[in-house]
Backbone as CSV, one residue per row, in Angstrom:
resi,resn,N_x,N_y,N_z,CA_x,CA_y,CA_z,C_x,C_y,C_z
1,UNK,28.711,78.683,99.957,29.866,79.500,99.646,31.116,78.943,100.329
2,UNK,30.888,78.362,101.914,32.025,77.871,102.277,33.252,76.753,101.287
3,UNK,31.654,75.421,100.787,32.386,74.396,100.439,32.596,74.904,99.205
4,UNK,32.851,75.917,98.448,33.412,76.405,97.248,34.511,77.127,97.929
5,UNK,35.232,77.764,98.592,35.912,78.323,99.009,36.924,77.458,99.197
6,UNK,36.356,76.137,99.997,36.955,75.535,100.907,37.688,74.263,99.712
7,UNK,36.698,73.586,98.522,37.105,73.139,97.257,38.391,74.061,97.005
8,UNK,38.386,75.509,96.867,39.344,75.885,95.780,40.576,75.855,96.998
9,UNK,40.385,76.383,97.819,41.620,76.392,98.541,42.262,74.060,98.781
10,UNK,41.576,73.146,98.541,42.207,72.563,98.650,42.320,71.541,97.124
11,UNK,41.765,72.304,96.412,42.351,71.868,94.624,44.058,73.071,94.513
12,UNK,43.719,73.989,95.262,45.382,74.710,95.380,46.398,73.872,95.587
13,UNK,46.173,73.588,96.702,46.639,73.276,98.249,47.643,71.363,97.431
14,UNK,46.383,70.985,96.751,46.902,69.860,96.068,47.632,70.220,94.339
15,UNK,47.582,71.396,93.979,48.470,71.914,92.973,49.664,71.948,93.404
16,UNK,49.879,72.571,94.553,50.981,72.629,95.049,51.829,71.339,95.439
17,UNK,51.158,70.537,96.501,51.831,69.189,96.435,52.200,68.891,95.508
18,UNK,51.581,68.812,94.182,51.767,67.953,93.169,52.939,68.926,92.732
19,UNK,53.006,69.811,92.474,54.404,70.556,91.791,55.565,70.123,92.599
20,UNK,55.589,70.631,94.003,56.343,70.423,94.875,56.625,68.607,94.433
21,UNK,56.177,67.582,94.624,56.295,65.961,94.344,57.369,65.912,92.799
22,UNK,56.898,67.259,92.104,57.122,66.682,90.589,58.623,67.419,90.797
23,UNK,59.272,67.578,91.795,60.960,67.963,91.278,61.997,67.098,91.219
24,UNK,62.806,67.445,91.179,63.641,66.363,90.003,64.034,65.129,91.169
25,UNK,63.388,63.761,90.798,64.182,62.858,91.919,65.163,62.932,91.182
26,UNK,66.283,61.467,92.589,67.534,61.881,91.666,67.669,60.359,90.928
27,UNK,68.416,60.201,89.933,68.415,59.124,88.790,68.870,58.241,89.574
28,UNK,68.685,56.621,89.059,69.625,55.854,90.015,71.051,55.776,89.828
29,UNK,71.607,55.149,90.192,73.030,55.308,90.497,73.893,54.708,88.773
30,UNK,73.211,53.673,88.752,73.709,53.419,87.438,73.775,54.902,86.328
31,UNK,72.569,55.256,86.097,72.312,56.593,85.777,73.187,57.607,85.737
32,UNK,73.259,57.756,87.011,74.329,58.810,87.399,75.715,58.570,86.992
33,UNK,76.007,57.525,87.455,77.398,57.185,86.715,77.744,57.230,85.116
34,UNK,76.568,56.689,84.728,76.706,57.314,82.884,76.916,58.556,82.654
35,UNK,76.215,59.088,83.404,76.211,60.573,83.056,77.290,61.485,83.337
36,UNK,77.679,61.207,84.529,79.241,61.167,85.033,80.268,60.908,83.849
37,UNK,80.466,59.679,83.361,81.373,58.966,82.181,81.028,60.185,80.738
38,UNK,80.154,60.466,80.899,79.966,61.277,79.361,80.241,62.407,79.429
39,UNK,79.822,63.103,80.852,80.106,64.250,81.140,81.802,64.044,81.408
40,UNK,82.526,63.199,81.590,83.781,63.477,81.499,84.590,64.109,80.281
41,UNK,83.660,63.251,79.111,84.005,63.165,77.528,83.645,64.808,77.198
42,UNK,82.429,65.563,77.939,82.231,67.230,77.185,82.638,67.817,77.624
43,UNK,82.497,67.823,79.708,83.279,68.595,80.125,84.360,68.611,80.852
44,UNK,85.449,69.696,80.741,86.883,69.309,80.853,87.198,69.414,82.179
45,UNK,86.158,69.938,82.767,86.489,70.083,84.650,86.327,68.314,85.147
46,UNK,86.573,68.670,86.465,85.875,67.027,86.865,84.747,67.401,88.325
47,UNK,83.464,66.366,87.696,82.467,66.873,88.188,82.480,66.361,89.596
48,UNK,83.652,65.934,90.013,83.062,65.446,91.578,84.000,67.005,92.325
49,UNK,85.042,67.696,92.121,85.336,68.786,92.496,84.727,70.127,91.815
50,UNK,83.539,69.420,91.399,82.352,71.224,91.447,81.125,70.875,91.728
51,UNK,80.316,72.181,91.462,79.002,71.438,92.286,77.811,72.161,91.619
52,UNK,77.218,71.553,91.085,76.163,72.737,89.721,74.904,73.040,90.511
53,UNK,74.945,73.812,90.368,73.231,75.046,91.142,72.680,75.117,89.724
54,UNK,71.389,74.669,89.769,70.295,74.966,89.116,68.897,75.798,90.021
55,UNK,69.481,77.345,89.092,67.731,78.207,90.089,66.917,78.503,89.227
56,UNK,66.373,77.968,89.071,64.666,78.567,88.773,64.047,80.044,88.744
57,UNK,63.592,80.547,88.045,63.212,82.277,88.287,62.001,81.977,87.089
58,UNK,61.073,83.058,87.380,59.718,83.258,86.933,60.164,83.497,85.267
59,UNK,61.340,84.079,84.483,61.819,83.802,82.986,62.611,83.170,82.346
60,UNK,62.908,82.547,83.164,64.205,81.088,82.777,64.919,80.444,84.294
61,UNK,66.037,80.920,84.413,67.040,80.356,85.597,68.278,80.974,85.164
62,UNK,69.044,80.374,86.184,70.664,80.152,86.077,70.959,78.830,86.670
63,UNK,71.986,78.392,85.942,72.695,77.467,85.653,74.288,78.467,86.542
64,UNK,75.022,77.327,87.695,75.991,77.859,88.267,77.197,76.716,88.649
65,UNK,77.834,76.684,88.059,79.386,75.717,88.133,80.315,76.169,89.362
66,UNK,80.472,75.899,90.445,81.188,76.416,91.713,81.990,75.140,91.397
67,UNK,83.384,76.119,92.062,84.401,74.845,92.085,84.436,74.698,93.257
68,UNK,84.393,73.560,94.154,84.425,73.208,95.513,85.482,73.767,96.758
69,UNK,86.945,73.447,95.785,88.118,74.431,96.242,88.585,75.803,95.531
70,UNK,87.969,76.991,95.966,88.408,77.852,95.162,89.994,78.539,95.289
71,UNK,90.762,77.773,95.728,92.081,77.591,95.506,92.754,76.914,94.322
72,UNK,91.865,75.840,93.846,91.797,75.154,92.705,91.447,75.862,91.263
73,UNK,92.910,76.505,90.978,92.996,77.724,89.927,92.759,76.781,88.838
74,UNK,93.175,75.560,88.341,93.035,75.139,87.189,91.340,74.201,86.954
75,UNK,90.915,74.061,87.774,89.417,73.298,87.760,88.308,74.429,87.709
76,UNK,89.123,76.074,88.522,88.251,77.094,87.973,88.622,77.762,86.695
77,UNK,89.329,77.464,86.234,90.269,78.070,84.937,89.127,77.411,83.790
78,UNK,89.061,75.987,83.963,88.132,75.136,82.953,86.757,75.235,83.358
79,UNK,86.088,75.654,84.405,84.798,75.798,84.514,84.448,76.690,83.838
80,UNK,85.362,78.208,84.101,84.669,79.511,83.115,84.844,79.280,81.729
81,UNK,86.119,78.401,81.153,85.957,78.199,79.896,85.060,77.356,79.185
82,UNK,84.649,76.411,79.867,83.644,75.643,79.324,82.412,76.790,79.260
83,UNK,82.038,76.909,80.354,80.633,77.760,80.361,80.516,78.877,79.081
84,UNK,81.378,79.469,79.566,81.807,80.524,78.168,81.515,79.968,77.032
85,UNK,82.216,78.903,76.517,81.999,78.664,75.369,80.458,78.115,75.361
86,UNK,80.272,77.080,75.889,79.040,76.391,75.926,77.800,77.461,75.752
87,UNK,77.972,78.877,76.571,77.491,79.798,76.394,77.092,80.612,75.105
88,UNK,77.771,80.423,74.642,78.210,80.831,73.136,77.399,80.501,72.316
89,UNK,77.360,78.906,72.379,76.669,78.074,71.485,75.675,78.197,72.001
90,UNK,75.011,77.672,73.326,73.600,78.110,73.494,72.252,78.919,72.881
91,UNK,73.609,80.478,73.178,72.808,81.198,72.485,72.341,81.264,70.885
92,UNK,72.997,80.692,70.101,73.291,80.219,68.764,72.196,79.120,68.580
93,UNK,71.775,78.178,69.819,70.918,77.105,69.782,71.851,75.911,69.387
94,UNK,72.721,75.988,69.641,73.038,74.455,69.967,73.542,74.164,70.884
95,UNK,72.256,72.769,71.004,72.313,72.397,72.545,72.926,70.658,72.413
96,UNK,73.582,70.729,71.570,74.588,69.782,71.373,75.393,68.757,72.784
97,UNK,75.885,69.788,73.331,76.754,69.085,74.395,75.763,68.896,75.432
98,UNK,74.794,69.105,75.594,73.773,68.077,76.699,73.276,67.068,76.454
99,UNK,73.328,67.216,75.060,72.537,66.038,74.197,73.347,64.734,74.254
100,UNK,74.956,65.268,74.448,76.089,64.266,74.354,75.725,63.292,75.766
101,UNK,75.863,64.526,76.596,75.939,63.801,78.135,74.414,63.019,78.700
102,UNK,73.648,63.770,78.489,71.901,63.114,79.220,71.143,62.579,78.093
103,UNK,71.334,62.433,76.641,70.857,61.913,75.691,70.163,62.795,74.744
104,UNK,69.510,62.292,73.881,68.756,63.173,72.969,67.499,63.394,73.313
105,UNK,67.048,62.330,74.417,65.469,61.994,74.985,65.253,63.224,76.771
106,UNK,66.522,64.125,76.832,66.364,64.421,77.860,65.636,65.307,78.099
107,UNK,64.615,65.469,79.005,63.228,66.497,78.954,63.679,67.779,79.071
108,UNK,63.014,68.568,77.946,63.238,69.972,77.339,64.135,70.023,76.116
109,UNK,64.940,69.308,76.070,65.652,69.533,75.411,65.427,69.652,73.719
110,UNK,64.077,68.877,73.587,63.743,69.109,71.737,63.157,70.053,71.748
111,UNK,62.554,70.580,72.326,61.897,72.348,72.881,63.205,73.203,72.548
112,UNK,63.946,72.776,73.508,64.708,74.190,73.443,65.832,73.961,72.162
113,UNK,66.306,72.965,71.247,66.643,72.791,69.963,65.633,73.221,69.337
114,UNK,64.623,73.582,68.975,63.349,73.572,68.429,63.168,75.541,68.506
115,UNK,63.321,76.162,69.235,63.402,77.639,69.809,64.393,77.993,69.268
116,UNK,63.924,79.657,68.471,64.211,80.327,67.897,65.702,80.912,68.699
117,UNK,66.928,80.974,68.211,68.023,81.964,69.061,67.654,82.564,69.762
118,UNK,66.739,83.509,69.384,66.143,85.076,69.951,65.203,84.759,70.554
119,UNK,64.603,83.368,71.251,63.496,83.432,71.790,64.213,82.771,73.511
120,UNK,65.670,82.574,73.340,65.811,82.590,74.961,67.362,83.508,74.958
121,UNK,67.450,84.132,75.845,68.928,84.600,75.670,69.479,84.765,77.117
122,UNK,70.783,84.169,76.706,71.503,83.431,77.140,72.712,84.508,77.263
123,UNK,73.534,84.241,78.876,74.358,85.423,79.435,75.176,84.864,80.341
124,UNK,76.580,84.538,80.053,77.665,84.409,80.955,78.131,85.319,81.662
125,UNK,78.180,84.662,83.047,78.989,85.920,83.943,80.203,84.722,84.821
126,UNK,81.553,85.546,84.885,81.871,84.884,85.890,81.795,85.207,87.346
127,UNK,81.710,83.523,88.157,81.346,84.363,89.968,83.058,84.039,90.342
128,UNK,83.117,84.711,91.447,84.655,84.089,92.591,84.730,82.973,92.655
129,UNK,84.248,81.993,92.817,84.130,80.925,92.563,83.844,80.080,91.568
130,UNK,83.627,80.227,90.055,83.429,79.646,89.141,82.734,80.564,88.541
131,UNK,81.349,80.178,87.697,80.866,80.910,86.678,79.534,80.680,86.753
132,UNK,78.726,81.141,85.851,77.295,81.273,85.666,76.942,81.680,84.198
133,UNK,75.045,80.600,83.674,74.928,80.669,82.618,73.400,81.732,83.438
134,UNK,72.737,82.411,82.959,71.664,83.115,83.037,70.529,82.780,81.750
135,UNK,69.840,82.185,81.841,69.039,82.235,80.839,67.661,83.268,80.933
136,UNK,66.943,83.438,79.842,65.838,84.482,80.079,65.037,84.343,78.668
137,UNK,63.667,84.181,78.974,62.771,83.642,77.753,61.566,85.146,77.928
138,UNK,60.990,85.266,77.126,59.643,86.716,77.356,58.717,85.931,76.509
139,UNK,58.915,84.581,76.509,58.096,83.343,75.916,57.354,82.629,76.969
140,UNK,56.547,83.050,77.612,56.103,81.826,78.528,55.651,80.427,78.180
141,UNK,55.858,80.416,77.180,56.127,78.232,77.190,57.296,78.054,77.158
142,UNK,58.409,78.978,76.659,59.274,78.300,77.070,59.846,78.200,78.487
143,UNK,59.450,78.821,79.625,59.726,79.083,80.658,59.480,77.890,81.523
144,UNK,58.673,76.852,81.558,58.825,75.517,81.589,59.761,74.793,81.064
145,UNK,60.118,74.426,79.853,60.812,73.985,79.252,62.470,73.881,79.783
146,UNK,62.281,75.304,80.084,64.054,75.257,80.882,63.966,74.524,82.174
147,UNK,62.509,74.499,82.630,62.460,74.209,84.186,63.134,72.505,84.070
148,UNK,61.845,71.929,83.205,62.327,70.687,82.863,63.663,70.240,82.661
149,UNK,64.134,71.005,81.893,65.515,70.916,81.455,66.665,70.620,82.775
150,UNK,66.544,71.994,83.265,67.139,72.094,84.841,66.822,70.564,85.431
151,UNK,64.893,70.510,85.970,65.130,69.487,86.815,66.235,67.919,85.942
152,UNK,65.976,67.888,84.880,66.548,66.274,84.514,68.250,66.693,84.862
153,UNK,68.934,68.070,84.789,70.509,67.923,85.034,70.637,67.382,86.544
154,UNK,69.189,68.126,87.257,69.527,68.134,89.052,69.645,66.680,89.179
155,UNK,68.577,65.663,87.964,68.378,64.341,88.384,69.779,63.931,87.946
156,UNK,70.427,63.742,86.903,71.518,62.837,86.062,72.362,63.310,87.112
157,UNK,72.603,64.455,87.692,73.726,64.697,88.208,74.158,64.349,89.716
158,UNK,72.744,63.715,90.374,72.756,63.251,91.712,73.601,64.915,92.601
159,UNK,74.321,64.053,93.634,75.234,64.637,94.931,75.797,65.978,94.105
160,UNK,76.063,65.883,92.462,76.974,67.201,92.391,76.143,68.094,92.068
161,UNK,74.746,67.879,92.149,74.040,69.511,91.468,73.165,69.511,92.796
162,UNK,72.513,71.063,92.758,71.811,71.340,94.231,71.147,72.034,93.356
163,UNK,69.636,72.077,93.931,68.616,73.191,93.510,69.004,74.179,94.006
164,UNK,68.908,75.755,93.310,69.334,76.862,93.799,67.900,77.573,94.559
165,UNK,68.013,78.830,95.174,66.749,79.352,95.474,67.141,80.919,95.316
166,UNK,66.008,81.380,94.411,66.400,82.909,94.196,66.075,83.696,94.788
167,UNK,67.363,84.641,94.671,67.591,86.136,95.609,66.886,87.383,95.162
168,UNK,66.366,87.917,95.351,65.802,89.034,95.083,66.853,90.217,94.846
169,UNK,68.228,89.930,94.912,69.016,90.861,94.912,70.079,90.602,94.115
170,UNK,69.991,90.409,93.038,70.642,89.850,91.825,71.002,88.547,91.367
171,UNK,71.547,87.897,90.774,71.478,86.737,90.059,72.133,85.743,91.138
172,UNK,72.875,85.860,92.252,73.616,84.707,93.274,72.240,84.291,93.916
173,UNK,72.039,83.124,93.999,71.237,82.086,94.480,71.580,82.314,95.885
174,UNK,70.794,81.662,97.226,70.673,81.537,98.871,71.846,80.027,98.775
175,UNK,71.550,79.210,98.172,71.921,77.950,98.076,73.428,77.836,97.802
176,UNK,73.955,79.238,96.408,75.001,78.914,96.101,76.164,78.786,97.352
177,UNK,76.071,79.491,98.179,76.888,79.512,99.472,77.366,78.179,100.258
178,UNK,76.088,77.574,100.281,75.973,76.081,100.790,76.742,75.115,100.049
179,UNK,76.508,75.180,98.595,77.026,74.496,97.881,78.422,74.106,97.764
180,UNK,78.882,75.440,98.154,80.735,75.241,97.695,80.966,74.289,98.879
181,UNK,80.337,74.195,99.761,81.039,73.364,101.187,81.114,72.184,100.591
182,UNK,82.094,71.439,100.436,82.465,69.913,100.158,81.789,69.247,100.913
């Protein structure tokens, strides 16, 4: 009974490593810089004065655009408008403008082109500091799918995106706080 006990607790034990191993490295630099250059072309902010939080939650995530200086009325002016709109379309299913910036090959992304409108929905809010996309699936396959999704932005995006970690007390991430610090 022990070495069955003792098996499952370390076939866990190595589930876990392995999840924990599988988060998003970050792309190489060449990489990043493409992604940078394209992301200039969709979005109208500039990504080295914001800083994107990707959190994870047990039915999708949020997606969070902080502008670094929140004195910087016009770089937060274009963060909520992008999101907003981008928001828009999301929910509509087109996932167009990621496709522009990280490619057509970027993981999740033919999944979630592929998913019904109504099978993830999608919710802008703005924060004091910039804005937020909320996603939410009652699909559990797709609930991976976004994960994936998330990790490849955390990768393309290197230094400007941070993994978020969720709050039990509404949608602001532990992380987002950290983040705004330049």
């Amino acid at each position: 009974m022990q070495i069955t006990s003792f098996t499952a607790l370390f076939l866990f034990l190595c589930a876990g490593f392995a999840a924990q191993t599988a988060l998003a490295e970050p792309a190489p630099p060449a990489r990043q810089a493409e992604i940078a250059a394209r992301g200039a072309q969709v979005m109208p902010f500039e990504l080295a004065a914001t800083s994107h939080v990707f959190t994870k939650n047990r039915n999708g995530g949020l997606q969070q655009v902080l502008v670094r200086n929140p004195k910087d009325k016009e770089q937060l002016r274009l963060v909520r408008s992008h999101l907003r709109e981008i928001a828009g379309r999301f929910q509509a299913g087109d996932f167009s403008a990621p496709a522009r910036i990280h490619g057509e090959a970027m993981p999740g992304l033919a999944e979630l082109k592929q998913a019904r409108p109504d099978e993830i929905t999608v919710h802008y809010r703005e924060l004091r500091d910039g804005a937020q996309i909320r996603y939410a699936t009652s699909n559990p396959a797709l609930v991976p799918v976004l994960h994936r999704w998330f990790d490849a932005q955390l990768s393309d995006h290197g230094a400007d995106a941070h993994e978020g970690h969720a709050h039990h007390h509404g949608d602001q991430p532990h992380q987002a706080r950290q983040a705004r610090q330049p």
